[in-house]
N, C-alpha and C positions, 0 to 999 in steps of 0.2 A: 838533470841530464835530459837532454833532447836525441831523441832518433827522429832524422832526416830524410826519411825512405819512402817512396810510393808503392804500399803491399801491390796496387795494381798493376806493378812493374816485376812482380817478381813469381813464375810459375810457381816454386813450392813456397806458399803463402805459409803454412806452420817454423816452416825454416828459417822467418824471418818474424813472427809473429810470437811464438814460443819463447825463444832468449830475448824477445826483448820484453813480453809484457810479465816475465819471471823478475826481469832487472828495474823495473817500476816500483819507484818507493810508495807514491801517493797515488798519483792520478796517471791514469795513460789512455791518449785521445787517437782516434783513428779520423781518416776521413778516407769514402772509400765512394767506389760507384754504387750506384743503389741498382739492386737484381731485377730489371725488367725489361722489357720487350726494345723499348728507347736505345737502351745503355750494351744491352746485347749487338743492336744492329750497327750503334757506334763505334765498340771495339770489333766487330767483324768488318766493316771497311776501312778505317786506320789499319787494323793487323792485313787485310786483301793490301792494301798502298803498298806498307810495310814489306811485304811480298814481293810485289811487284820493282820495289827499290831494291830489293835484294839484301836488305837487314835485317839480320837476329835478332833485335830487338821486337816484342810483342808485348800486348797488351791485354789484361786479364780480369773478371771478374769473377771475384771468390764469394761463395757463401756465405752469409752473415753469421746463419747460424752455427758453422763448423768455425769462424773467428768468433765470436759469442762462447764457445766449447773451449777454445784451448785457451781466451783469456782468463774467463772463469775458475778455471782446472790451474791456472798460477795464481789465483787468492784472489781477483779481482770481481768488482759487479759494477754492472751496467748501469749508470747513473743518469745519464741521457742520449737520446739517438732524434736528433732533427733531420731532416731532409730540406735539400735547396735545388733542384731542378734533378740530373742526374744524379749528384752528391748525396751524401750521408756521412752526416758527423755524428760518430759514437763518441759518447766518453766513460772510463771507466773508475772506479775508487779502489784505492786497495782496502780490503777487509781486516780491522783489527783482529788481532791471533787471538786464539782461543784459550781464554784463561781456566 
């Protein structure tokens, strides 16, 4: 099963982050902006544009470590996190159950 979604696109990041990495059998991979000065000033003038076009639509960058918390807290761990310019590809494994 794939989800389709850009967390970047979506204010409450847990409301989409939460049910989907609970419904992850094996693996579930993010790719997200990476939190820095760069990335911040890029979503502040797309979202200013955005504004100025007069669409609701906006652009967000969430905390890793509060996505890092709630995939964790549904069974999962951090298997790898590269970075490629402003990107960050995490990927996660799900945790065999506790015998």
């Amino acid at each position: 099963m794939f989800l389709d979604r850009a967390v970047c696109c979506y204010p409450e990041m847990p409301a989409l982050v939460k049910p989907s990495a609970e419904l992850a059998s094996c693996f579930y991979a993010l790719i997200l902006l990476v939190e820095n000065v760069v990335s911040r000033a890029f979503v502040w003038i797309a979202n200013a544009g955005l504004r100025l076009l007069r669409r609701e639509f906006r652009v967000f960058v969430h905390p890793r470590i509060e996505i890092d918390a709630i995939v964790e807290r549904a069974g999962l761990r951090r298997v790898l996190c590269e970075r490629s310019g402003i990107w960050r590809a995490i990927l996660y494994e799900r945790r065999p159950a506790a015998e």
